[in-house]
C-alpha positions in Angstrom: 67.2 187.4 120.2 68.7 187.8 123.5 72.1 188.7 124.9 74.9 186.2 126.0 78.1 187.1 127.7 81.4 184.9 127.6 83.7 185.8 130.6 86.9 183.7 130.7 88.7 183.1 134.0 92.5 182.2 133.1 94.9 181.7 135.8 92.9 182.6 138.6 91.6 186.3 136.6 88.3 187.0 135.4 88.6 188.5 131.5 85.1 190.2 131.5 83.0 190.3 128.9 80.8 193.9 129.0 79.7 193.5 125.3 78.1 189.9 125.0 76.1 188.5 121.4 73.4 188.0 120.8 72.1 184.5 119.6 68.5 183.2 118.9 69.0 180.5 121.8 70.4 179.2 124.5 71.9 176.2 122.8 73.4 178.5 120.3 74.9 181.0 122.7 76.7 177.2 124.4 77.9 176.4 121.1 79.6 179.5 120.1 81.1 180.0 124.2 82.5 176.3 123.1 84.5 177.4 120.1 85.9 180.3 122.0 87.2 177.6 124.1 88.4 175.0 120.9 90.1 178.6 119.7 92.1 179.5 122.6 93.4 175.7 123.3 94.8 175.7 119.5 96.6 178.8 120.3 100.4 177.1 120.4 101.3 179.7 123.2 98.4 178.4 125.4 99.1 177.4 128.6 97.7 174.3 129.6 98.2 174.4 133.1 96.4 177.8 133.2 92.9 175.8 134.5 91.2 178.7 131.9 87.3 177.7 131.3 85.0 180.1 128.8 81.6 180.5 130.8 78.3 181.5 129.0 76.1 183.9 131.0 72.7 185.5 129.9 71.5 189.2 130.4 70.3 188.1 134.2 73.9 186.5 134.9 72.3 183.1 135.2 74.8 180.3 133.9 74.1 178.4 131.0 77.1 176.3 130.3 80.8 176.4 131.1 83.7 174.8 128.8 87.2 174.3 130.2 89.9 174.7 127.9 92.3 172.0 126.9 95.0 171.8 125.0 94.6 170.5 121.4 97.4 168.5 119.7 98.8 169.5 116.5 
């Protein structure tokens, strides 16, 4: 298993992630960093003019996917 990291950049500011998962795969690690993002668009308080997008990093930093955040309707 390796480690993944999910850092979120919301209006313009970095929310680090120091801690990470760890996941079996790659694929796994996109999927999870995409229902981050489904979870903080059905947030009713969440901006959606905040341009915030969930990235998915490995251990090396490399980038394996990226999912911007929009807002879900009720």
């Amino acid at each position: 298993m390796r480690r993944y990291h999910f850092p979120i950049f919301h209006n313009g500011e970095t929310q680090a992630d120091d801690v990470g998962e760890l996941f079996r795969s790659p694929d796994l690690a996109a999927q999870y960093g995409e229902r981050i993002a489904r979870d903080i668009a059905s947030d009713p308080e969440y901006d959606r003019e905040a341009g915030t997008v969930v990235l998915v990093v490995d251990a090396s930093g490399a980038e394996i996917a990226r999912h911007s955040v929009c807002k879900t309707e009720p």
